[in-house]
Structures are given as structure tokens and as C-alpha cells.
N, C-alpha and C positions, 0 to 999 in steps of 0.2 A: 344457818346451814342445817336441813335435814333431808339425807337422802335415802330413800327407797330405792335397793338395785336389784331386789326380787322382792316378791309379793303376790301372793294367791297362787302363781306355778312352780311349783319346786324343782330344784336342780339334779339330777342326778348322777351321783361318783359312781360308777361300775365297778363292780370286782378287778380291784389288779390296776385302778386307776393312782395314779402319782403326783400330779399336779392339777388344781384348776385353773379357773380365768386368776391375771392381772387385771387391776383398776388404778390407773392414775387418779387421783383429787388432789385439788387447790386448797390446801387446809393455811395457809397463810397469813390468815386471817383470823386463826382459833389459838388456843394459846394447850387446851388440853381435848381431847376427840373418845370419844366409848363410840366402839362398833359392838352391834349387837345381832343375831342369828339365832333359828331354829336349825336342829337337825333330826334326822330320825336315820338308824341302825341297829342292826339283830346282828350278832353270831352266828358264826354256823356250829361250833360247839366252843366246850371251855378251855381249849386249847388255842384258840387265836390270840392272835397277838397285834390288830388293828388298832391305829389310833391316828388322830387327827390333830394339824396343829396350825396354826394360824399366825404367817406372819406379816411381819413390814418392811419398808426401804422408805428412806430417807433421800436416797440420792436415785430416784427415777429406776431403782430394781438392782443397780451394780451391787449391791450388797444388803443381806436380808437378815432380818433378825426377827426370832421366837418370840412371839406375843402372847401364848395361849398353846400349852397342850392340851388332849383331852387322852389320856390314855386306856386300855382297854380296860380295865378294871373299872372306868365310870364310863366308858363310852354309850352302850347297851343303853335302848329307850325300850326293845320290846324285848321277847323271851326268843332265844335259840332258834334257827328254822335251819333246816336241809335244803329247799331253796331258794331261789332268788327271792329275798327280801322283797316287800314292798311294803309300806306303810296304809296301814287302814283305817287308824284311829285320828282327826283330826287334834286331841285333844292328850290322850295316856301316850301314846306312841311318837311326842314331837317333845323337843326338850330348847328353854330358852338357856342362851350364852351371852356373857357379858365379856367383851374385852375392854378392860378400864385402863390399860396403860401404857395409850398410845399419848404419850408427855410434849411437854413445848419442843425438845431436839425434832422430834419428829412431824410438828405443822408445818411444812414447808407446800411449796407450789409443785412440786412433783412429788407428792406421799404418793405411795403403795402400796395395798395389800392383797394378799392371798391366804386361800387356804392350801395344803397339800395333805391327803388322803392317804398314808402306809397301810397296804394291803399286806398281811400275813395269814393267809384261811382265811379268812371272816367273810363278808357279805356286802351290799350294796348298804351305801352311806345317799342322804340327800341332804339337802341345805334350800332352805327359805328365808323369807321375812331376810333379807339382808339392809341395814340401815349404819348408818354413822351420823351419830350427833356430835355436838360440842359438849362437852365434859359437865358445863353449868347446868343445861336441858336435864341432867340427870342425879340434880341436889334434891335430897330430902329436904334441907330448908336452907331458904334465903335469908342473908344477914339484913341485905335490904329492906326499908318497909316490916322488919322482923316477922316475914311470913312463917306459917307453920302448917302442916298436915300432920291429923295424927286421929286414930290414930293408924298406924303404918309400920306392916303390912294390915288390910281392912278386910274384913269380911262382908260387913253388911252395911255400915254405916260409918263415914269419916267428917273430921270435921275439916272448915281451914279458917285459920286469926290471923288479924295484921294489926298493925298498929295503924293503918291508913285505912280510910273507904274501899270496900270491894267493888267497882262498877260494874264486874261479869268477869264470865270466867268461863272458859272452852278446854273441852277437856275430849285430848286424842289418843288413838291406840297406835301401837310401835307404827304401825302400814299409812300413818300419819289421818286416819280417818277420824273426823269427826265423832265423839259417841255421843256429848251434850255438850251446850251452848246456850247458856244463860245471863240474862239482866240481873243483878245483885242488889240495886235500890241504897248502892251505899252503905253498907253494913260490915262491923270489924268482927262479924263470926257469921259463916253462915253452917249446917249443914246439910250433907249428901248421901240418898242413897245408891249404893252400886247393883243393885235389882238388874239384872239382866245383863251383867257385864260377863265375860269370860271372865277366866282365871287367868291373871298375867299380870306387865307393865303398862300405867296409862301416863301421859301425858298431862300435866294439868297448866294452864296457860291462864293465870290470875294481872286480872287489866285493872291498873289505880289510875287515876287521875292523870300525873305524870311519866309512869314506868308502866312496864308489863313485869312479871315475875313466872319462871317456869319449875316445878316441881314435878316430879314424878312421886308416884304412888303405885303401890300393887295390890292387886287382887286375890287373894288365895281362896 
């Protein structure tokens, strides 16, 4: 399972907005689930009291619970504005979020999540890049094969070891795109440069012989 339910056009919470979309998923099948988001938000001065928080249901929405606040004190990606926010900077102005603790009670065939946006003064809120993996998709390292990345987080150059052959390795960003995709010739180390990667999470999708193994890594 990896789903993209936004990407490339961002969602927009308006001033004084309450709640957003419901998403029913089939997680039944996953034992632990990380949903992951950008968002971007300005103040209108330092007196708001906005914040944002993210939750889930177990039983198809009859009942919800707090997964993720984000309250006004770390909310803020850009500097104060008088008005209607809007985001400019693809890059300083978007902020990634991790929610890790969507656990086995809650994989069921009717999981749900939401955001809801508490407007007090503050400014327009938006929301991109929305995904939900499976919990494994997002191990620094697999016992399996005793794969490793490291090092991590990488700036310039990372490596990865196994105890097995590396046949190739595909390696994707959150919006599930493609960034490289190479043959490995069988080899228990290879290394990678990240030259021309954003700054963020990738995906790294390590192919042996009998297994696949997925690792994330990041870019700073």
C-alpha cells in the first residue's frame, strides 16, 4: 500500500474553516500505517491562537481520536502577514509532518482520517503531498538481509550494505516518483550520490535475489 491523495495541488483551509475532507482506507491488511503531509501557514500577528490536528476512527468515523496536534507556537512555516496568506516559497514556506501512531487497533477495513483546522485570528492553513504508507516503508533499517543506510540523515553522499547481493535499487520521493533506478551487478555495498535531490524523505526500494527491502532516508 502507498497512497497519494494530494500532490502537486494544494488544498486550501480558509480562515474560520473547522473541519476538512473524511477518507475511508482498507488498512487490514497492514499491521502499523505513518501518514505523512506538508502544510504551509502565517499568522496574522502573535496573538493567534490556531492550530491544527489530525485525527482517526477505527470504527468508519463514529468515534475519533487525536493523532497529531500541531499547536500555534510551532504551527507558523512563514513570518506574520495582515492578509490573506498565501504561500510563495515552494521550498522555506512548506513544512513536512510525520504521523507514526496510527497502531495495529487501528488497521482495520474502515480506518479514517482527518484533519481539522481551529481558527482563532490567524490566517489561511493549506495541506499537500498527503500519503499513508505501511509503517515497515518507513524503517531506517531492515533486520532482514541486515540491510543498512547510513549515513542518515545525508547530505551529499550515503551508502547501503547487506549481507546479500544488491541486484538494484529504486529509489522514490513521498509523491511516489521515481528519482533513480539502477542495476547493482550484485554487490554487498554500494554508494550514492544525492546531487540534485531536494531536501526531504526518499524512499529507497533495495531488490535481492529473493526479497525486496524498503528503507527510507533523508535529505537535509
Amino acid at each position: 500500500m502507498f497512497l497519494v491523495i494530494f500532490s502537486g495541488s494544494y488544498y486550501a483551509l480558509q480562515l474560520k474553516t473547522a473541519l476538512t475532507f473524511q477518507l475511508t482506507l482498507d488498512l487490514s491488511n497492514e499491521t502499523e500505517a505513518v501518514i505523512t503531509f506538508k502544510y504551509a501557514y502565517a499568522n496574522t500577528n502573535s496573538s493567534n491562537g490556531d492550530h491544527l490536528r489530525v485525527l482517526a476512527s477505527k470504527d468508519c468515523g463514529e468515534t475519533w481520536s487525536v493523532r497529531k496536534i500541531i499547536s500555534n507556537q510551532y504551527l507558523p512555516t512563514a513570518p506574520d502577514q495582515n492578509g490573506a496568506f498565501i504561500p510563495t516559497s515552494p521550498q522555506s514556506q512548506w513544512q513536512q509532518v510525520y504521523v507514526n501512531i496510527i497502531v495495529s487497533s487501528y488497521c482495520v477495513s474502515d480506518f479514517r482520517f482527518k484533519f481539522a483546522f481551529y481558527s482563532d485570528g490567524g490566517n489561511n492553513l493549506y495541506l499537500d503531498d498527503i500519503n499513508i504508507f505501511p509503517a515497515s516503508m518507513l524503517s531506517y533499517k531492515e533486520a532482514a538481509n541486515n540491510t543498512s543506510v547510513f549515513p542518515n540523515p545525508v547530505n551529499d553522499f550515503f551508502h547501503i550494505e547487506a549481507l546479500s547481493p544488491i541486484y538494484s535499487l529504486t529509489v522514490f520521493d513521498l509523491c511516489g516518483k521515481i528519482i533513480k533506478s539502477t542495476a547493482i551487478n550484485n554487490l554487498n555495498k554500494i554508494t550514492l550520490s544525492t546531487e540534485g535531490w531536494k531536501k526531504g524523505i526518499y524512499i529507497i526500494k533495495v531488490q535481492f535475489l529473493n526479497a525486496d527491502k524498503v528503507i527510507k532516508i533523508e535529505k537535509i
